[in-house]
N, CA, C, O and CB atoms as a CASP TS submission, in Angstrom:
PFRMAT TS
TARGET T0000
AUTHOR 0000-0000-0000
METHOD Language model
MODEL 1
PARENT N/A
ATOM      1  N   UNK     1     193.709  40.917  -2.330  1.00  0.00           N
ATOM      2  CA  UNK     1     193.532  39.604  -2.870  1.00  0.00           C
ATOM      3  C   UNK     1     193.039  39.678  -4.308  1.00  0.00           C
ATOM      4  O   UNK     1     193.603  39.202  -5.294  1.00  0.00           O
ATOM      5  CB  UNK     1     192.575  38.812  -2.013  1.00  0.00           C
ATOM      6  N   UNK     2     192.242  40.147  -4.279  1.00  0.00           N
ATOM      7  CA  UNK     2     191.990  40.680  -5.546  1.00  0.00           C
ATOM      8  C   UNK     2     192.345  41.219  -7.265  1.00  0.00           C
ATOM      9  O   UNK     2     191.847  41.057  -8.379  1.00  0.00           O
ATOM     10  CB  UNK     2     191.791  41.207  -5.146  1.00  0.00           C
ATOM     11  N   UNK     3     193.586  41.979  -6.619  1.00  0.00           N
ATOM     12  CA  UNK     3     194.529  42.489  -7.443  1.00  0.00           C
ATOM     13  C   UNK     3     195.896  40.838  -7.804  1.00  0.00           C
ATOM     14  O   UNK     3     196.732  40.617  -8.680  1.00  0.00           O
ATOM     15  CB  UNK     3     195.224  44.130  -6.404  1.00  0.00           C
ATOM     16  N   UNK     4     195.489  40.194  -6.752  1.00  0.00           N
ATOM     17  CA  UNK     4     196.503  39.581  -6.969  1.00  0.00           C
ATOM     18  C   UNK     4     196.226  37.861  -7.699  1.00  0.00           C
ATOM     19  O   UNK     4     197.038  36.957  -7.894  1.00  0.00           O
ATOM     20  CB  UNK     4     197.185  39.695  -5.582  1.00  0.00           C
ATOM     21  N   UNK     5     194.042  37.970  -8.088  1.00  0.00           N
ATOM     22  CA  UNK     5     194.162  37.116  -8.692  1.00  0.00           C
ATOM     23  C   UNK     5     193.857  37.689 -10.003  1.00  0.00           C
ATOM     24  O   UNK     5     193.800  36.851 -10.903  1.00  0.00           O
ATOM     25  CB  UNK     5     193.541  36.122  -8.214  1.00  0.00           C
ATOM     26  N   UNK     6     193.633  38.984 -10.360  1.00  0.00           N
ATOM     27  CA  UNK     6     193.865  39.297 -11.473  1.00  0.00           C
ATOM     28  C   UNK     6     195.109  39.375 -12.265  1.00  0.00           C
ATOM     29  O   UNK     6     195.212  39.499 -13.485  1.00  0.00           O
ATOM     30  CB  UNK     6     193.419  40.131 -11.461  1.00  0.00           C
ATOM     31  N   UNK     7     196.354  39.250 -11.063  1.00  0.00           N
ATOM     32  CA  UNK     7     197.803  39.060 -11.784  1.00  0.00           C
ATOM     33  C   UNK     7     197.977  37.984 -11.925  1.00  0.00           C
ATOM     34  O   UNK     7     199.165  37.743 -12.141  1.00  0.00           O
ATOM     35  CB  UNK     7     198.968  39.487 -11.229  1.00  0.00           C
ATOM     36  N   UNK     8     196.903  36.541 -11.904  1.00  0.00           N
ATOM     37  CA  UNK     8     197.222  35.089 -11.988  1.00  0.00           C
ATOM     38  C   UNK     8     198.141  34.997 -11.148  1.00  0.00           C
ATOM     39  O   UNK     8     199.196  34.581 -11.628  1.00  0.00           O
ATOM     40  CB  UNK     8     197.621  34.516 -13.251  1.00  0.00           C
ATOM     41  N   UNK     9     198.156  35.313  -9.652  1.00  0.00           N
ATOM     42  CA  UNK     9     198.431  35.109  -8.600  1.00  0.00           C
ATOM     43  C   UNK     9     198.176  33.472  -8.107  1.00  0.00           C
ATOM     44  O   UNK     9     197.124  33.373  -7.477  1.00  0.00           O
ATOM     45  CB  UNK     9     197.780  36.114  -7.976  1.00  0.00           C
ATOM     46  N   UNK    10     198.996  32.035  -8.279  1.00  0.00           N
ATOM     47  CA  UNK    10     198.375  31.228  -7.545  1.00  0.00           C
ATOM     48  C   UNK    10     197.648  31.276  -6.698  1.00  0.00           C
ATOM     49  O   UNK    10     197.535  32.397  -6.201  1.00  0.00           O
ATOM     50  CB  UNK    10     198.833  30.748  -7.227  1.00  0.00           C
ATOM     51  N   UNK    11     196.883  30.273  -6.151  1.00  0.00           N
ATOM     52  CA  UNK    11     195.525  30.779  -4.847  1.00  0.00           C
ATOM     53  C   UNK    11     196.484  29.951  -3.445  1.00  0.00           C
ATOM     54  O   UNK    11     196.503  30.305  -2.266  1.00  0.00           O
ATOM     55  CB  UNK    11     193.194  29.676  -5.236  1.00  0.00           C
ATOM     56  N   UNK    12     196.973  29.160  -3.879  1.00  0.00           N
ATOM     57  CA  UNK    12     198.406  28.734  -2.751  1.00  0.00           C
ATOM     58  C   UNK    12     199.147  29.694  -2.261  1.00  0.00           C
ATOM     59  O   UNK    12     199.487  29.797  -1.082  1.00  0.00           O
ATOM     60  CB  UNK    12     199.571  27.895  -3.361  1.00  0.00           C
ATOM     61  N   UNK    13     199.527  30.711  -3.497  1.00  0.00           N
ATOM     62  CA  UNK    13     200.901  31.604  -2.796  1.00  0.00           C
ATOM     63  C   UNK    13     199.482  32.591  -2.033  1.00  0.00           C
ATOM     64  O   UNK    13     199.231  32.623  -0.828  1.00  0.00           O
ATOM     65  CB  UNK    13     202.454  32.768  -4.339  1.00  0.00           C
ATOM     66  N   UNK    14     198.743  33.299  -3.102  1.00  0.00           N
ATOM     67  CA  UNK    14     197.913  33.925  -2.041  1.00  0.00           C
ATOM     68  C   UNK    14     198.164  33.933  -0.392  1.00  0.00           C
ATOM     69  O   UNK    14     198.948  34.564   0.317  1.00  0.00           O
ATOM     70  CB  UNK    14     196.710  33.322  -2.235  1.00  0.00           C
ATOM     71  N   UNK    15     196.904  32.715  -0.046  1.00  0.00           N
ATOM     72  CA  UNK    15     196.627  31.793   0.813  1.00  0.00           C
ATOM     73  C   UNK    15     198.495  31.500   1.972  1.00  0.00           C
ATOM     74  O   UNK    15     198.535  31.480   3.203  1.00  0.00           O
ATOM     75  CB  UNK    15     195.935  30.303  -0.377  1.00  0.00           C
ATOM     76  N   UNK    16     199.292  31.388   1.355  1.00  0.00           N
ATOM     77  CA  UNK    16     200.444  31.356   2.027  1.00  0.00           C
ATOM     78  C   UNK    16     201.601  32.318   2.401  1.00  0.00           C
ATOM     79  O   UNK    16     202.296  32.534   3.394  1.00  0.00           O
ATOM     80  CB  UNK    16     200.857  30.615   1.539  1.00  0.00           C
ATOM     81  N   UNK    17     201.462  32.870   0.941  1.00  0.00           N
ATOM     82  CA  UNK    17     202.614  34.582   1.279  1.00  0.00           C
ATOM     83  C   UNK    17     201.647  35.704   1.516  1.00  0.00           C
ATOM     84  O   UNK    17     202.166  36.807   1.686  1.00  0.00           O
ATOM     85  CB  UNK    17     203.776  35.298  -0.375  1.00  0.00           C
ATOM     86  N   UNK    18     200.079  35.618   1.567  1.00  0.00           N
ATOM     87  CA  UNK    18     199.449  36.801   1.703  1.00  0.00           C
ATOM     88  C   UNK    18     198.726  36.670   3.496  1.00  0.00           C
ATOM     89  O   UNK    18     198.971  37.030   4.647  1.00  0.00           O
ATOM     90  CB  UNK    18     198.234  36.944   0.265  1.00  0.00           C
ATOM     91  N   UNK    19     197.855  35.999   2.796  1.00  0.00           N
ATOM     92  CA  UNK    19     197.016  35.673   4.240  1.00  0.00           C
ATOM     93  C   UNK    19     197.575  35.324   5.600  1.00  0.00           C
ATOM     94  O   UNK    19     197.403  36.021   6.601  1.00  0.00           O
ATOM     95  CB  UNK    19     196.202  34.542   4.049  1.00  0.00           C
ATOM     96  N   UNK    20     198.432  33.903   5.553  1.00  0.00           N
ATOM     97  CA  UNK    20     198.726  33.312   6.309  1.00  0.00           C
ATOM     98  C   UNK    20     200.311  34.405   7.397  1.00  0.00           C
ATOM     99  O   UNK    20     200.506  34.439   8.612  1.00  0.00           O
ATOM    100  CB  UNK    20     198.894  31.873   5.416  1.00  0.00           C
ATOM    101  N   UNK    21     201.097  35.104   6.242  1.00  0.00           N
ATOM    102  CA  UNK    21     201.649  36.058   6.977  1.00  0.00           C
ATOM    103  C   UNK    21     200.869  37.350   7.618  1.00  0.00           C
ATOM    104  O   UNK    21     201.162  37.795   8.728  1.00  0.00           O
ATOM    105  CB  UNK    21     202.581  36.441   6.200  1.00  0.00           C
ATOM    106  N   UNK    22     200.006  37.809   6.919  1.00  0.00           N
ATOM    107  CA  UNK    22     199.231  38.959   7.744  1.00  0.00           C
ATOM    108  C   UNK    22     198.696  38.307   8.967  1.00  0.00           C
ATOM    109  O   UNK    22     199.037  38.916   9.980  1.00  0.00           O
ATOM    110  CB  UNK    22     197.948  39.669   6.898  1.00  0.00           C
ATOM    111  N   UNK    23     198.024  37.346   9.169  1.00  0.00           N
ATOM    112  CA  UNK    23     197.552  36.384  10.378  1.00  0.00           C
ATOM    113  C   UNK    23     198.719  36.339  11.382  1.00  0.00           C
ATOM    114  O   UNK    23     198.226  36.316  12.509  1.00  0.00           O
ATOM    115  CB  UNK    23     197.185  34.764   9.854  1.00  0.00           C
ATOM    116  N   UNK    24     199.844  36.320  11.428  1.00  0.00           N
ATOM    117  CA  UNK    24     201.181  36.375  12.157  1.00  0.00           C
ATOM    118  C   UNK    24     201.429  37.258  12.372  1.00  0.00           C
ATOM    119  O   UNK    24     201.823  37.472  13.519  1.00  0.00           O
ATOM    120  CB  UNK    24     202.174  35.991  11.776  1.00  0.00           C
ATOM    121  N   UNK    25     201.369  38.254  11.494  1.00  0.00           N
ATOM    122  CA  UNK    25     201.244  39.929  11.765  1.00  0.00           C
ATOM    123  C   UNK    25     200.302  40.026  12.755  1.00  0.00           C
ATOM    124  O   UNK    25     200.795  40.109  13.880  1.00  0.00           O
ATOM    125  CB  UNK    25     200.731  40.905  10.471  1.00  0.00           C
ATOM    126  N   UNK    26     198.990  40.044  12.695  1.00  0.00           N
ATOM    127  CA  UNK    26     197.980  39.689  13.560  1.00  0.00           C
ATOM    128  C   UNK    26     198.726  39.583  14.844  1.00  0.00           C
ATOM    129  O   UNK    26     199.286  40.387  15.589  1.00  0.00           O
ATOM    130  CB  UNK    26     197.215  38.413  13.139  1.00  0.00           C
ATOM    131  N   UNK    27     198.470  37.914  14.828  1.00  0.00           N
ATOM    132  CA  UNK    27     199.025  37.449  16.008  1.00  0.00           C
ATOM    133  C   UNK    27     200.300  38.398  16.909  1.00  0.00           C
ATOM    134  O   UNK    27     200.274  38.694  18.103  1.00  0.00           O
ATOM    135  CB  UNK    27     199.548  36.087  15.539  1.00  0.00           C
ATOM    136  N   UNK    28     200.875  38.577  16.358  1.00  0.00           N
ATOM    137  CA  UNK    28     202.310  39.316  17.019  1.00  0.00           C
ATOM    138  C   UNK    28     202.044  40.956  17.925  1.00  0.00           C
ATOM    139  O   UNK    28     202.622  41.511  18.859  1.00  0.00           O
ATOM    140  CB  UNK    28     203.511  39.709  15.417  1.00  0.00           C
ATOM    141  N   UNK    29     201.208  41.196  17.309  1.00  0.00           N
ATOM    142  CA  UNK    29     200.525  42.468  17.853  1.00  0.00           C
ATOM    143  C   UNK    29     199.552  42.275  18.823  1.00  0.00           C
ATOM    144  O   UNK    29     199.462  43.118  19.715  1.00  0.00           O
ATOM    145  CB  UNK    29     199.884  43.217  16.840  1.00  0.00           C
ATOM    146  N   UNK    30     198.759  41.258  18.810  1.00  0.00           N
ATOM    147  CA  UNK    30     198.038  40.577  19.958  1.00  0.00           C
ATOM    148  C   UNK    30     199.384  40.792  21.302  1.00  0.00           C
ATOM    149  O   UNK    30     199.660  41.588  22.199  1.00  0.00           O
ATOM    150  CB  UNK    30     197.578  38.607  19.440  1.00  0.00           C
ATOM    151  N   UNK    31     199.754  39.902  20.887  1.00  0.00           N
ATOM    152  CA  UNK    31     200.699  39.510  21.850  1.00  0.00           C
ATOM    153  C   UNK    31     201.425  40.587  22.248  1.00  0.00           C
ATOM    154  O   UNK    31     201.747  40.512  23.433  1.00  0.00           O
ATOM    155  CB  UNK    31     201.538  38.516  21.423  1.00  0.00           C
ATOM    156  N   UNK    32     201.838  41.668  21.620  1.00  0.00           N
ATOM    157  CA  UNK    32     202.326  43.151  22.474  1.00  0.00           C
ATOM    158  C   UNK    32     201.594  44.184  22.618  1.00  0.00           C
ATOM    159  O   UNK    32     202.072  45.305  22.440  1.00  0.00           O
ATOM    160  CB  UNK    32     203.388  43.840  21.955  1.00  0.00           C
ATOM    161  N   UNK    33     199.780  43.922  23.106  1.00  0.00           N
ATOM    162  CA  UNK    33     199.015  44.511  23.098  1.00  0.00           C
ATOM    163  C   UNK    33     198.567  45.760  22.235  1.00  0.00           C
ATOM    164  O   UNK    33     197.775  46.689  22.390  1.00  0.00           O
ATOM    165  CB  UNK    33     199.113  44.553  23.963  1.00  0.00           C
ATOM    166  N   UNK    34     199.434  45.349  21.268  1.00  0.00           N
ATOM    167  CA  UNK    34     199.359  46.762  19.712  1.00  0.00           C
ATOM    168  C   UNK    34     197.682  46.261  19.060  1.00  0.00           C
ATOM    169  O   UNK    34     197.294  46.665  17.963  1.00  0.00           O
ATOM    170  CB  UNK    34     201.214  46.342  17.779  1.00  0.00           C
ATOM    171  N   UNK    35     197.108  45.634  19.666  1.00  0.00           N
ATOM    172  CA  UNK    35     195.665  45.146  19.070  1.00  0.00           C
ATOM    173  C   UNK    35     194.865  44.143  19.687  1.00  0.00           C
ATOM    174  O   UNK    35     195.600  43.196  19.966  1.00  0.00           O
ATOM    175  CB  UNK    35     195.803  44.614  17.782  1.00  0.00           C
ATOM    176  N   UNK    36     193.300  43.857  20.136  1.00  0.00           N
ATOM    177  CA  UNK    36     192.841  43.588  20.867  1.00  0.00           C
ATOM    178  C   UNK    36     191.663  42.660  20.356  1.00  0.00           C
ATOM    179  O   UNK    36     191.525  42.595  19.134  1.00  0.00           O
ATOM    180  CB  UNK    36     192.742  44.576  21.496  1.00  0.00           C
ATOM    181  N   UNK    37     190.991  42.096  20.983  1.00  0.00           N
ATOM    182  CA  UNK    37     190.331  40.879  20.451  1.00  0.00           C
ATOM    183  C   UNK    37     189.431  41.001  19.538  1.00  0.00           C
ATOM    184  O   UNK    37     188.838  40.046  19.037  1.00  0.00           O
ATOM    185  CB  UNK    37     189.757  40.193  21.328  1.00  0.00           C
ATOM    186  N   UNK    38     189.229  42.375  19.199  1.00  0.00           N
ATOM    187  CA  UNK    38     187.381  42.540  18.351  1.00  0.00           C
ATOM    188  C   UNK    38     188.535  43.004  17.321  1.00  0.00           C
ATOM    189  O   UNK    38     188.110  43.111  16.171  1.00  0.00           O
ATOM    190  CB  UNK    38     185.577  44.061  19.037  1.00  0.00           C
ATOM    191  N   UNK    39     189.806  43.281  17.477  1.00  0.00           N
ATOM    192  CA  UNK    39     190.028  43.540  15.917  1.00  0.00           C
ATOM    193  C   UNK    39     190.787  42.391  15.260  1.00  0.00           C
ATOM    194  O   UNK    39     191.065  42.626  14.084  1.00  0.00           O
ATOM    195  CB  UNK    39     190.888  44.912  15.650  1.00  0.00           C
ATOM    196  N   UNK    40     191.144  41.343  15.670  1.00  0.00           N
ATOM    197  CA  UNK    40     192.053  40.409  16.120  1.00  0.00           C
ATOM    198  C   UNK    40     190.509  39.365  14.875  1.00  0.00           C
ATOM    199  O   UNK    40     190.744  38.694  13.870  1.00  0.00           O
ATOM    200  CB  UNK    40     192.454  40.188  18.443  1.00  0.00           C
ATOM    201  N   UNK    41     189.100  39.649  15.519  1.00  0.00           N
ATOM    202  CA  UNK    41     188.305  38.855  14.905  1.00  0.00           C
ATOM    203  C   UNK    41     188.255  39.463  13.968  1.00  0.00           C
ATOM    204  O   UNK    41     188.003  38.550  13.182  1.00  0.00           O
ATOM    205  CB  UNK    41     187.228  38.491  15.369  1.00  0.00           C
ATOM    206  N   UNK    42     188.306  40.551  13.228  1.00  0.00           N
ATOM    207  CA  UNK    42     188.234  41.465  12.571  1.00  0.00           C
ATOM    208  C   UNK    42     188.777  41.297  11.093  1.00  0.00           C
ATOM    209  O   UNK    42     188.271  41.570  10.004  1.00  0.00           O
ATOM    210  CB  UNK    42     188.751  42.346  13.279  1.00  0.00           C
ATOM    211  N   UNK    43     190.147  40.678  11.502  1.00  0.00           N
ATOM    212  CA  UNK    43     191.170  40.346  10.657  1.00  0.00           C
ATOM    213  C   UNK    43     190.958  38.658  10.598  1.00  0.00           C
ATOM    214  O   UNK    43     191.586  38.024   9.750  1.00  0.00           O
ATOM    215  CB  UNK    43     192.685  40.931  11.257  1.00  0.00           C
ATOM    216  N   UNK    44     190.345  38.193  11.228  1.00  0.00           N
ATOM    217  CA  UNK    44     190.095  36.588  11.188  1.00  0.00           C
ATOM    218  C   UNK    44     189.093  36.412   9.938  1.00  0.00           C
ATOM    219  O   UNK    44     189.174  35.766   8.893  1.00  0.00           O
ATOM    220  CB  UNK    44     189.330  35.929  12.754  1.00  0.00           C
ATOM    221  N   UNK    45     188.184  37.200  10.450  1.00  0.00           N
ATOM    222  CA  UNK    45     187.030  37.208   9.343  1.00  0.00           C
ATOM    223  C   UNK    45     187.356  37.781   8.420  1.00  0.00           C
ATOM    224  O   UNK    45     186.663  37.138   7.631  1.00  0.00           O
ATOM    225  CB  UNK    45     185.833  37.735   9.601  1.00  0.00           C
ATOM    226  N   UNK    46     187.822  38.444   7.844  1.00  0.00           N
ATOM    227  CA  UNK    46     188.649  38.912   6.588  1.00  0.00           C
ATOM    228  C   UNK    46     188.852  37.880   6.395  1.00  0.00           C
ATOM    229  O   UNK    46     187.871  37.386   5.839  1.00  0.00           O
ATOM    230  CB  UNK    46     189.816  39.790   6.533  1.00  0.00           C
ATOM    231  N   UNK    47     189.891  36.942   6.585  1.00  0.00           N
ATOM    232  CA  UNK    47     190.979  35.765   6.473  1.00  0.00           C
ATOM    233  C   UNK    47     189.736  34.726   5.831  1.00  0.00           C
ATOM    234  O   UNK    47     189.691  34.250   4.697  1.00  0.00           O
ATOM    235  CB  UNK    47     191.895  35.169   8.269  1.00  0.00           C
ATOM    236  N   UNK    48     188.852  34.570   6.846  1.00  0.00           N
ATOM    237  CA  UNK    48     187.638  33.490   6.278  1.00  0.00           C
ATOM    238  C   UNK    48     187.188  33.988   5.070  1.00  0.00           C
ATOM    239  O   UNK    48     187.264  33.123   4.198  1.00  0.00           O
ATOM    240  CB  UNK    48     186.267  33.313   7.244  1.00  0.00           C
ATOM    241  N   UNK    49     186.657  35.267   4.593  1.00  0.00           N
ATOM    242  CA  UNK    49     186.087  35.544   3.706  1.00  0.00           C
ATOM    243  C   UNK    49     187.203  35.277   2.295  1.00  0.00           C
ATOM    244  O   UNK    49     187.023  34.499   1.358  1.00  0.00           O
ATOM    245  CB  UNK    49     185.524  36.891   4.056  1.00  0.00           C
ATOM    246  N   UNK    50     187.865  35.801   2.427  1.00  0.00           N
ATOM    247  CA  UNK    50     189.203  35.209   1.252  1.00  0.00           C
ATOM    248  C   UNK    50     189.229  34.099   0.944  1.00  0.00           C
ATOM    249  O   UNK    50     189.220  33.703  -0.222  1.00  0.00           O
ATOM    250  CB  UNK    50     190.603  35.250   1.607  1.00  0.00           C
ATOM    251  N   UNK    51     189.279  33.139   2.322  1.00  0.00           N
ATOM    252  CA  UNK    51     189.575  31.601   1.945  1.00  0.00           C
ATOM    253  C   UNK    51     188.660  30.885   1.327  1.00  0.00           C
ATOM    254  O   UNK    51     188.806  29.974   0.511  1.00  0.00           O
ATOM    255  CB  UNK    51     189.841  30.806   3.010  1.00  0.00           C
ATOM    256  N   UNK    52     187.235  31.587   1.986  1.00  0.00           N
ATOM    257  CA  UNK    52     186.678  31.127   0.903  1.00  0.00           C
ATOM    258  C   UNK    52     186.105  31.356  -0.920  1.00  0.00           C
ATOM    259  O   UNK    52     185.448  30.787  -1.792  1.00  0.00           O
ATOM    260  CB  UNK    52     186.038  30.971   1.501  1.00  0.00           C
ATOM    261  N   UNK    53     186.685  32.255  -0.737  1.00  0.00           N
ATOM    262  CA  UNK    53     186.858  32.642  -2.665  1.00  0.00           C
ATOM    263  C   UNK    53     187.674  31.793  -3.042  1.00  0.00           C
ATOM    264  O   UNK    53     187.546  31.285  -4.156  1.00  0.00           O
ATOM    265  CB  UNK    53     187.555  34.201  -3.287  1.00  0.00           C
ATOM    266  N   UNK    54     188.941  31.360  -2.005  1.00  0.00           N
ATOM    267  CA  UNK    54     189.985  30.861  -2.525  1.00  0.00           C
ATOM    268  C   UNK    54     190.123  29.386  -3.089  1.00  0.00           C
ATOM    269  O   UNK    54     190.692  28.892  -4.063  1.00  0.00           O
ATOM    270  CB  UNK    54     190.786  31.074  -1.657  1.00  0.00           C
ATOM    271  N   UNK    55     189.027  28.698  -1.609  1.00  0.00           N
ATOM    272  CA  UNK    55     189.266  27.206  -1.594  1.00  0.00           C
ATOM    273  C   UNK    55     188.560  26.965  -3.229  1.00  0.00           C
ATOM    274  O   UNK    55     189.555  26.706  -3.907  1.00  0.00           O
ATOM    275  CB  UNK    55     188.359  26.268  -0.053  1.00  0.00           C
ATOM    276  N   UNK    56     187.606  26.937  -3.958  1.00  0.00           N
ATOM    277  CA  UNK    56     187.674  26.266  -5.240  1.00  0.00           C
ATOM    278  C   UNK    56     188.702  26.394  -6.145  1.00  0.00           C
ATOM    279  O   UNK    56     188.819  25.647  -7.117  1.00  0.00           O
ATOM    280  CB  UNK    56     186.708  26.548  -5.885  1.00  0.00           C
ATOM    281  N   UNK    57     189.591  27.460  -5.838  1.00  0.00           N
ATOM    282  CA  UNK    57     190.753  27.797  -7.081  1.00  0.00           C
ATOM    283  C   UNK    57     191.643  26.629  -6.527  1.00  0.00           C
ATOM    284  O   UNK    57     192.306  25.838  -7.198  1.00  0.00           O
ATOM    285  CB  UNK    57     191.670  29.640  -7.122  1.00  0.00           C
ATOM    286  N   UNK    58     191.545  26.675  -5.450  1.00  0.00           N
ATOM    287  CA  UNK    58     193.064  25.706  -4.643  1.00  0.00           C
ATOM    288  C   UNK    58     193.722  24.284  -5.753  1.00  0.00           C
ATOM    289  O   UNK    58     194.855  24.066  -6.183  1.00  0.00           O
ATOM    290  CB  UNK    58     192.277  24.633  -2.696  1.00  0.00           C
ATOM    291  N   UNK    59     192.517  23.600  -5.906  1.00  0.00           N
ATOM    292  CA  UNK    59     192.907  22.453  -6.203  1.00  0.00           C
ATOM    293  C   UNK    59     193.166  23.030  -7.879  1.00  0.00           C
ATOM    294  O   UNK    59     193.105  22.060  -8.636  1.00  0.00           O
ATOM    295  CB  UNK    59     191.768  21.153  -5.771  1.00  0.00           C
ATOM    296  N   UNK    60     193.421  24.271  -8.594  1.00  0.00           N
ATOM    297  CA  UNK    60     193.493  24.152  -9.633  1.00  0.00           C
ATOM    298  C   UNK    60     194.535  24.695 -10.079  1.00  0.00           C
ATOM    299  O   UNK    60     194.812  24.820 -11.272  1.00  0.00           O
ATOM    300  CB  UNK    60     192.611  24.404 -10.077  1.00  0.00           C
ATOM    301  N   UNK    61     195.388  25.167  -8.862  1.00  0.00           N
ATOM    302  CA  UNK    61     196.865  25.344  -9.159  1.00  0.00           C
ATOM    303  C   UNK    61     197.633  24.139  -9.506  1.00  0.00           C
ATOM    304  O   UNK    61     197.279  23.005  -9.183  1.00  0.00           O
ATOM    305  CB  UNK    61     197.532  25.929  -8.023  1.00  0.00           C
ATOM    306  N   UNK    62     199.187  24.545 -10.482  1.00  0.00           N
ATOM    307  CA  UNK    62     200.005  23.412 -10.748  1.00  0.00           C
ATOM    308  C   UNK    62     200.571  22.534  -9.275  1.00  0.00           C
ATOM    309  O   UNK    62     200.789  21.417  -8.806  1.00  0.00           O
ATOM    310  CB  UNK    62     201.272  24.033 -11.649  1.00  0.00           C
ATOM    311  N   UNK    63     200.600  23.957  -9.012  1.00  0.00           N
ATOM    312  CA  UNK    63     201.796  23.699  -7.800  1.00  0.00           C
ATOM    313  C   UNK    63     201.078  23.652  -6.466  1.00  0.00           C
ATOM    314  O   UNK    63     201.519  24.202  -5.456  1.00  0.00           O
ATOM    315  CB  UNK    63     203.030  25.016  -7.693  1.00  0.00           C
ATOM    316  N   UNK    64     199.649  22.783  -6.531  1.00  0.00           N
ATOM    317  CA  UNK    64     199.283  21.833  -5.473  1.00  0.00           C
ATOM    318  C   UNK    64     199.963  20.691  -4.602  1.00  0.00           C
ATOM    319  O   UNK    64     199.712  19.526  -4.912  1.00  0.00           O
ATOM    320  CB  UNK    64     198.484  21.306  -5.964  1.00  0.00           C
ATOM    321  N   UNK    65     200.335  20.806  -4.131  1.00  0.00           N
ATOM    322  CA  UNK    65     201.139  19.709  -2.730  1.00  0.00           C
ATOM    323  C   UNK    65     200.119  18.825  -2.225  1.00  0.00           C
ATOM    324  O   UNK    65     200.597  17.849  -1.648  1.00  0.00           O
ATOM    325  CB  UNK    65     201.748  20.632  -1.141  1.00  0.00           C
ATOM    326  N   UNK    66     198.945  18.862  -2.261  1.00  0.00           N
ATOM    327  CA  UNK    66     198.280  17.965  -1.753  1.00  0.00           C
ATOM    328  C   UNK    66     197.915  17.780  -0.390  1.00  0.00           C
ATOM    329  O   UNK    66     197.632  16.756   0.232  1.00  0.00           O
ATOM    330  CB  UNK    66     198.758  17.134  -2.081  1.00  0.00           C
ATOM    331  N   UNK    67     198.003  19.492   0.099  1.00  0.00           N
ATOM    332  CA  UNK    67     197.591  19.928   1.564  1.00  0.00           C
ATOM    333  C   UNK    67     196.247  20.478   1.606  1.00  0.00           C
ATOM    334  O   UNK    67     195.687  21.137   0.729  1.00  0.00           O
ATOM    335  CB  UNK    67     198.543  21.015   2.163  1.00  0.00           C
ATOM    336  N   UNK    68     195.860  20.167   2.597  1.00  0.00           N
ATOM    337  CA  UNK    68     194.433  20.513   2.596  1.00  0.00           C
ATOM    338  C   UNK    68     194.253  21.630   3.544  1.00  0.00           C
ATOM    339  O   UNK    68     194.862  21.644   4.613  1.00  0.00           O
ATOM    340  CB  UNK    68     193.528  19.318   2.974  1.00  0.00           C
ATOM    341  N   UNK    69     193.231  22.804   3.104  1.00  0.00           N
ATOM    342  CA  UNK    69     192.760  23.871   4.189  1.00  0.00           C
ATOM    343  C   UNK    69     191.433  23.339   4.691  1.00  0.00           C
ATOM    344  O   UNK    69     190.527  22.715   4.139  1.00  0.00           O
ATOM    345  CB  UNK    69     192.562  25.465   3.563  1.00  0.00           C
ATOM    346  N   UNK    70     191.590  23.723   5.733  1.00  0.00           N
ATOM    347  CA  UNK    70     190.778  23.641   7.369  1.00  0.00           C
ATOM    348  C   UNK    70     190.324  24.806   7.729  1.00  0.00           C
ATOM    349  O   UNK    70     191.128  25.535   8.311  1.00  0.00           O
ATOM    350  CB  UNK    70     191.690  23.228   8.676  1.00  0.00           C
ATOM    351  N   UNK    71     189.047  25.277   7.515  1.00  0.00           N
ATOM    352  CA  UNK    71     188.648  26.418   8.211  1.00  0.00           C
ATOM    353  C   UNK    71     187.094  25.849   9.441  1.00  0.00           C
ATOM    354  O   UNK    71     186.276  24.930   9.480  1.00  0.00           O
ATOM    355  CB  UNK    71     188.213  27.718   6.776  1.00  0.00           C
ATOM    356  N   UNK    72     187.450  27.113  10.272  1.00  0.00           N
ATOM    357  CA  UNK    72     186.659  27.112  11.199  1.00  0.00           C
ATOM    358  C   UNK    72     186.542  28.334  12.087  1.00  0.00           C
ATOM    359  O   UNK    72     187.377  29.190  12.378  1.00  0.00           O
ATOM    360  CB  UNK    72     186.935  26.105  11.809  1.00  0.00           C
ATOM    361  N   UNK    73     185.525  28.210  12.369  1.00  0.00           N
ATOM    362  CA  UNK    73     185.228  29.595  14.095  1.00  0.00           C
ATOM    363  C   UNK    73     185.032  28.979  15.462  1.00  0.00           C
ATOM    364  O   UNK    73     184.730  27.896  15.962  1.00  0.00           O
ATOM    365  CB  UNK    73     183.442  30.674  14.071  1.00  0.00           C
ATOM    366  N   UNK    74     185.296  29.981  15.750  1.00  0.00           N
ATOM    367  CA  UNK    74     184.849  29.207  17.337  1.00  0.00           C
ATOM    368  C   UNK    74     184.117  30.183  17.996  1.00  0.00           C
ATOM    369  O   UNK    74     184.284  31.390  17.822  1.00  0.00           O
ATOM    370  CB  UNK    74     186.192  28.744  18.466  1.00  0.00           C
ATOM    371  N   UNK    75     183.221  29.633  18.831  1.00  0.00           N
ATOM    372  CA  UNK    75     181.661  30.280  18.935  1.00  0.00           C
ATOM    373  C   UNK    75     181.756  31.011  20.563  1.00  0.00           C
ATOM    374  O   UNK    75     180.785  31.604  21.032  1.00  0.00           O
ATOM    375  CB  UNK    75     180.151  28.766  18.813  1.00  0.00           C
TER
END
C-alpha cells in the first residue's frame, strides 16, 4: 500500500484493485480450506489497518463516485 501511495496511487483504486481483491483471494481459500480462521482475521486486520490510512485520502480523489466505506469487526 505504501509503495502505491507513493506512486500517487488513487486511495479508490487502492481500496478497490488492491485490498478489496486480496479479501476475495482471502475468501476463496477459506472456502477450499487452503486457510483457516485466525489467518482469515489476520488478513482482515491488515485490510482494517489500510483502510484506515486510507479513509481521509478517499474523499480527495478526482475520481470519487460518492460511495461510502463501512468498516467494522465483529466481536
Amino acid at each position: 500500500m505504501n509503495d502505491a501511495l507513493a506512486a500517487d496511487t488513487p486511495a479508490a483504486e487502492i481500496v478497490n484493485k488492491g485490498l478489496i481483491f486480496g479479501i476475495e483471494i482471502v475468501g476463496g481459500k477459506m472456502e477450499s480450506d487452503d486457510m483457516f480462521i485466525p489467518e482469515v482475521l489476520m488478513a482482515v486486520r491488515g485490510m482494517g489497518e489500510c483502510v484506515t490510512i486510507l479513509i481521509p485520502l478517499l474523499g480527495e480523489d478526482d475520481s470519487s463516485t460518492g460511495a461510502r466505506v463501512v468498516r467494522g469487526t465483529i466481536d
